[in-house]
C-alpha positions as CSV (number, residue, x, y, z in Angstrom):
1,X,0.0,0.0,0.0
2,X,1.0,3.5,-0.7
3,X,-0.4,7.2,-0.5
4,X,1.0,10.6,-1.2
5,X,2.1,12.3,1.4
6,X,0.2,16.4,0.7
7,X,0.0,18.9,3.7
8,X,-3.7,20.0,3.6
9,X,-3.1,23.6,2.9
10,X,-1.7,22.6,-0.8
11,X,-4.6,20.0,-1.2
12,X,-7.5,21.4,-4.0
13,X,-10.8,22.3,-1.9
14,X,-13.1,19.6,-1.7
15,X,-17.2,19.7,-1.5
16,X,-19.6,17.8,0.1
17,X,-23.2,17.6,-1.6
18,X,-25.6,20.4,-1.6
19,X,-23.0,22.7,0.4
20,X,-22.4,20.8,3.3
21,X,-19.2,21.7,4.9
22,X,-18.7,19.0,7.9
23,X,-19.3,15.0,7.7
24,X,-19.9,13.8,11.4
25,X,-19.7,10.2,12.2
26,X,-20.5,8.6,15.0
27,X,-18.9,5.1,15.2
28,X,-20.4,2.7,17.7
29,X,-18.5,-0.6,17.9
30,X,-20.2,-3.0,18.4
31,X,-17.4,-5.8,19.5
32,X,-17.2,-9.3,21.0
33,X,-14.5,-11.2,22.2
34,X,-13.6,-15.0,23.7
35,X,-13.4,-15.6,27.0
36,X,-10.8,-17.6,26.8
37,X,-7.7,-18.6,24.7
38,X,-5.5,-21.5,23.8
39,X,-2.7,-20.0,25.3
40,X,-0.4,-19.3,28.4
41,X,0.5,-15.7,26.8
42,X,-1.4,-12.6,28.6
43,X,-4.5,-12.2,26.7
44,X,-6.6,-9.0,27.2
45,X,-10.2,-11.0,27.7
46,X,-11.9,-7.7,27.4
47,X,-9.8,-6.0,24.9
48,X,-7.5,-3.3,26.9
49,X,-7.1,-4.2,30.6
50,X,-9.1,-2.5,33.1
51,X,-7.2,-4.1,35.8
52,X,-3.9,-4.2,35.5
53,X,-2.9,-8.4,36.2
54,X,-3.0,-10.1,33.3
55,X,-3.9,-13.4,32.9
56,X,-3.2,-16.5,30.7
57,X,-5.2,-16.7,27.7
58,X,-6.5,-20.0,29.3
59,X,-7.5,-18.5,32.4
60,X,-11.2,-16.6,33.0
61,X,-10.5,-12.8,33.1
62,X,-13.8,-12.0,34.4
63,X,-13.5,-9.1,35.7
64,X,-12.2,-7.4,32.2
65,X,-14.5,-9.5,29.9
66,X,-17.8,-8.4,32.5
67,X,-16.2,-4.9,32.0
68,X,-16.8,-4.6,28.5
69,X,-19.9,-6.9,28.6
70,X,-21.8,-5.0,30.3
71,X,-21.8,-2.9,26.7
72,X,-23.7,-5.2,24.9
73,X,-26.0,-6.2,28.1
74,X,-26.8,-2.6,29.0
75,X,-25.0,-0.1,27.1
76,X,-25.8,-0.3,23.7
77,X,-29.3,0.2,24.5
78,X,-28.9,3.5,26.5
79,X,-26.9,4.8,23.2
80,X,-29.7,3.5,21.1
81,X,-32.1,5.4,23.5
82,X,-29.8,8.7,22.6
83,X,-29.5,8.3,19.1
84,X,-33.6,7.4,18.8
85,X,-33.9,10.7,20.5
86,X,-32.4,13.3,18.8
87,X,-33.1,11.2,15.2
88,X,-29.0,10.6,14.2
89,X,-27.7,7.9,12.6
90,X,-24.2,6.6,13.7
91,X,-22.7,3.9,12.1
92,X,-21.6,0.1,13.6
93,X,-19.0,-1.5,13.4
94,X,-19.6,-5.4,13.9
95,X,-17.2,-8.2,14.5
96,X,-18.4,-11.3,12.8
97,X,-18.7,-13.2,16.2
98,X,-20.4,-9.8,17.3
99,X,-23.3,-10.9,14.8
100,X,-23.2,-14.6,15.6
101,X,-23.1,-14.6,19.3
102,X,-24.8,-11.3,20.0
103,X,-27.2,-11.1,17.4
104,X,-30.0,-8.9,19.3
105,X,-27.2,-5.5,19.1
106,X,-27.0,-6.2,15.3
107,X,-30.9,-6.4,15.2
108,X,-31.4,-3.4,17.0
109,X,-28.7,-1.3,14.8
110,X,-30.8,-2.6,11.7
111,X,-34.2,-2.0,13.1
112,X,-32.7,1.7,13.6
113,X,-31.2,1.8,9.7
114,X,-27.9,2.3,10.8
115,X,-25.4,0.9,7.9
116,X,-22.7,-1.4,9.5
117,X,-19.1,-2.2,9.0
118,X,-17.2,-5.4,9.2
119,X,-14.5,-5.3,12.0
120,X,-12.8,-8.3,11.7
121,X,-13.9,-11.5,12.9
122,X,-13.6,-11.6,16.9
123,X,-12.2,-8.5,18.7
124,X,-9.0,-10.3,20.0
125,X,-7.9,-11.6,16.9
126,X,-5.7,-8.9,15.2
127,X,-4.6,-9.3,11.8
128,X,-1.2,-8.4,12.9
129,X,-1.0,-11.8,14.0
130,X,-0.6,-12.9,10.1
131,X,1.6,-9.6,9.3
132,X,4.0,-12.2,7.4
133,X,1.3,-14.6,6.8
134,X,-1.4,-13.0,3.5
135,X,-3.3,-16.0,2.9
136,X,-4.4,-16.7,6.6
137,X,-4.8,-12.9,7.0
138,X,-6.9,-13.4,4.1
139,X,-8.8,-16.2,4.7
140,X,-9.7,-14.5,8.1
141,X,-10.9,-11.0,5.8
142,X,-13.0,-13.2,4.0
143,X,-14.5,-15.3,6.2
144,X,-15.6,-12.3,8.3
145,X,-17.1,-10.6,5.1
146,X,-19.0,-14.3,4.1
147,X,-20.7,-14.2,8.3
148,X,-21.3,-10.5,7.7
149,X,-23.1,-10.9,4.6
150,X,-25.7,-13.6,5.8
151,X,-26.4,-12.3,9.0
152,X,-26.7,-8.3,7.9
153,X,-28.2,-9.0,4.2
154,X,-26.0,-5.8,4.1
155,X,-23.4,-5.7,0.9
156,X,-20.1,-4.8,2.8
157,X,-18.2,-2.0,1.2
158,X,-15.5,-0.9,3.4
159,X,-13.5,-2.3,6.9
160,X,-12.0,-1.1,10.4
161,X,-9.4,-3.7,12.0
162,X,-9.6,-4.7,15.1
163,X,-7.9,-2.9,17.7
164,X,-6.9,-0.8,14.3
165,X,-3.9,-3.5,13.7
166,X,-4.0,-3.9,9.9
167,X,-1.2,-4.5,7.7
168,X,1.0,-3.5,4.8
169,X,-1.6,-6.4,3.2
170,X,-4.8,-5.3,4.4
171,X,-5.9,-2.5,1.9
172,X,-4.8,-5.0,-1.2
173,X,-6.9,-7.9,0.0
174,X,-10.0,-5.7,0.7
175,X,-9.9,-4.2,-2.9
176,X,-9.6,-7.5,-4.0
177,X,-12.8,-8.8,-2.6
178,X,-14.8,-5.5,-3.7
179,X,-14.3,-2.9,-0.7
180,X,-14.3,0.6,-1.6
181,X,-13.4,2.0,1.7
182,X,-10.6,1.3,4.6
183,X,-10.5,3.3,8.0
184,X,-7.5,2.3,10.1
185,X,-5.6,5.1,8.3
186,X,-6.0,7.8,11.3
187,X,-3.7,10.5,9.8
188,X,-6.3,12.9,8.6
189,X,-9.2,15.1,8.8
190,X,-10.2,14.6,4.6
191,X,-10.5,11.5,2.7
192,X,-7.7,10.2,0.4
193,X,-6.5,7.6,-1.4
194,X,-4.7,4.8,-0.8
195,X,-2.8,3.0,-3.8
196,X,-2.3,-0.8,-3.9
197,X,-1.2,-3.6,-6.4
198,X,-4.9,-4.5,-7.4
199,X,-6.5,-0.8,-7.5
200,X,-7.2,2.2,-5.1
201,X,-9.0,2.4,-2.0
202,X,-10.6,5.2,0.0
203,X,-8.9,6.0,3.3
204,X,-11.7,6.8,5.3
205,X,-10.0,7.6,8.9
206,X,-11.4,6.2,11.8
207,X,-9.7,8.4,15.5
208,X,-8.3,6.7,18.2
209,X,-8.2,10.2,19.4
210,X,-11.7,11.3,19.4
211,X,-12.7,7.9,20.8
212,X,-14.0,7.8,24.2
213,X,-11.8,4.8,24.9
214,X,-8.7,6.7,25.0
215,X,-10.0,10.0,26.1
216,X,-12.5,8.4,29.3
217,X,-10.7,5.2,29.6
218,X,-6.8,5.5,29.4
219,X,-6.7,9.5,30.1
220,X,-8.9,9.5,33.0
221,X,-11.6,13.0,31.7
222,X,-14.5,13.5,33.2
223,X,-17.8,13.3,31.4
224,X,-17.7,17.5,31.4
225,X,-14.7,17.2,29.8
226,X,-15.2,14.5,27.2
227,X,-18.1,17.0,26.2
228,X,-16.1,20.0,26.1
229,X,-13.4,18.2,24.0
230,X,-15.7,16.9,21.6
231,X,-17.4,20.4,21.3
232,X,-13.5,21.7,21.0
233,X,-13.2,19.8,18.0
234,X,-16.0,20.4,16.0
235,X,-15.3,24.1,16.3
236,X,-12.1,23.9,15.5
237,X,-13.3,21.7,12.3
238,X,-16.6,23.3,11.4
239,X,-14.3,26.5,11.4
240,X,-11.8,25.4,9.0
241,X,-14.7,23.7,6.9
242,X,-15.3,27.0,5.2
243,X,-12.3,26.9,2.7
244,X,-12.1,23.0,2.7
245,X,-14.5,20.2,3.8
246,X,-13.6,18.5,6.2
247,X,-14.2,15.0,8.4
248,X,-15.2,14.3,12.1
249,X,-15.2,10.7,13.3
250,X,-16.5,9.9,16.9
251,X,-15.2,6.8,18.3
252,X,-17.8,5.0,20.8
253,X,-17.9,1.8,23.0
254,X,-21.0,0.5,24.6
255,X,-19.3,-0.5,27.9
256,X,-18.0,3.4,27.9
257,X,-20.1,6.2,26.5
258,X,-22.9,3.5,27.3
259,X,-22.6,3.8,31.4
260,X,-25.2,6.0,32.8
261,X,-22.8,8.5,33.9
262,X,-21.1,9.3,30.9
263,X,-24.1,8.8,28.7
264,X,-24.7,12.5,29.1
265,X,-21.4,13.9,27.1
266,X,-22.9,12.3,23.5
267,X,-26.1,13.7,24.8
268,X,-25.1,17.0,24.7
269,X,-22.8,16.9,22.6
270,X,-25.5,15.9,19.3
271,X,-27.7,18.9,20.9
272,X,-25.2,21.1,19.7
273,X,-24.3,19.8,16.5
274,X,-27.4,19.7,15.4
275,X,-27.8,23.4,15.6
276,X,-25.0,24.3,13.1
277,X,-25.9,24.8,9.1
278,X,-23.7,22.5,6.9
279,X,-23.0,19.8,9.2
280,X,-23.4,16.3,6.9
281,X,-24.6,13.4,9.0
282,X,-23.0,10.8,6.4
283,X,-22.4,7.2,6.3
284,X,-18.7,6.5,4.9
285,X,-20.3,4.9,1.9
286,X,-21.9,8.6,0.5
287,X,-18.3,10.1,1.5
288,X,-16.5,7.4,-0.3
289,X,-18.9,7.9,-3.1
290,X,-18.3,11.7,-3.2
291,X,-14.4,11.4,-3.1
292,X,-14.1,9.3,-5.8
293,X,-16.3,11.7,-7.6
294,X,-13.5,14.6,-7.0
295,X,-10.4,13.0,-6.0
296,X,-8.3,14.1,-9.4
297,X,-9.1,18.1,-8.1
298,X,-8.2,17.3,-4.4
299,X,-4.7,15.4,-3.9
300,X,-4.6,13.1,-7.4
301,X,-4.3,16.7,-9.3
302,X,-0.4,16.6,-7.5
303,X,0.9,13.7,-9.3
């Protein structure tokens, strides 16, 4: 994989439909993990430790895989509550396991017409594990997009890794099997593209630094402050939107944003956005499908 490196301010100005200036999206992640592993290695039974003894893969972690369970028992539904309320769409992403095992969040996110995004097959399984391995990285791509597409009757088009670990092979085999979009690129605030062997892809980024996990999680805010820094940002971004579109991605977990303390921040944080002119409340499929509409006039135009 390969992408030109262009500092925004020497970037052509790119649109959004009808005028809009700001894409928000609001990514829940809707993620499921094992248990347990056939290992004596530390395994993180509930992604990230909350507690900081790790265990053997083949020992119960219970108190980190309750931790993030408590997500898809509970907190899924309070962010469904929100998102029912003030009439926004976010979108999902799903693990396949996520729509095998834990089929009644999947419903509820189609019910709602949210569009989902595959997100590899169980949470703990990173395809960095086959960094020097394509075909079993491959085999594990498509085997997630097979479960996806019988349990979602959803056509996948694009893909976020889990725990973000892609690698250099990643992009290739998605644009081999049809997918027009890929978000574990997190270096930018506009779409670009990403050049492989079999054809281009669009880098849609995902943020591990607008993402409640990092900011509530490993940095400790409060749910004030988690507001105030989402608020922050789409300032910041809805000011610069005027000469150049521009992206905002919203990273959300369940067993996070989803606790009854915190659930406020999103709350609030919608209330506002909504009352801004030329905010786009997009699904990464229409921005895919309006960057490769204008791509040549926006960073291709450099070549």
């Amino acid at each position: 994989m390969e992408y030109k490196y262009v500092p925004i301010p020497d970037r052509g100005r790119l649109r959004w439909p009808d005028g809009k200036r700001l894409a928000i999206i609001i990514t829940i992640n809707l993620e499921t993990w094992d248990l347990i592993k056939d290992t004596d290695r530390p395994y993180y039974a509930g992604g990230p430790s909350v507690l900081p003894d790790l265990l053997p893969g083949n020992v119960p972690d219970f108190p980190n895989y309750m931790w993030r369970e408590y997500g898809q028992r509970v907190g899924i539904w309070r962010l469904f509550d929100v998102f029912d309320g003030l009439n926004v769409k976010p979108e999902c992403t799903v693990n396949a396991q996520t729509c095998l095992r834990r089929a009644p969040m999947v419903k509820g996110a189609l019910e709602r017409g949210f569009k989902l995004i595959p997100h590899n097959f169980e949470q703990g399984e990173l395809l960095t594990n086959y960094f020097d391995d394509p075909e079993k990285e491959e085999s594990v791509i498509k085997k997630t997009l097979e479960i996806f597409r019988q349990t979602t009757n959803q056509i996948p088009d694009g893909w976020l890794s889990s725990s973000l670990r892609g690698t250099m092979n990643t992009a290739e085999i998605l644009v081999r099997h049809g997918l027009k979009f890929y978000c574990d690129a997190m270096n930018d605030d506009q779409p670009y593209l990403i050049d492989t062997k079999s054809g281009p892809i669009v880098s849609i980024p995902y943020s591990n630094e607008i993402n409640d996990f990092t900011l509530l999680t490993r940095r400790g805010h409060t749910t004030d402050e988690f507001r105030d820094i989402l608020l922050e940002e789409l300032s910041v971004l809805y000011d610069e939107s005027k000469s150049s579109a521009r992206l905002m991605n919203i990273g959300l977990h369940p067993h996070v944003t989803g606790r009854a303390y915190r659930i406020r921040a999103i709350r609030e944080f919608l209330t506002e956005a909504l009352k801004l002119d030329g905010i786009w409340w997009a699904s990464r499929s229409e921005i895919s499908e309006s960057y490769l509409s204008q791509h040549l006039n926006h960073i291709q135009h450099q070549a």
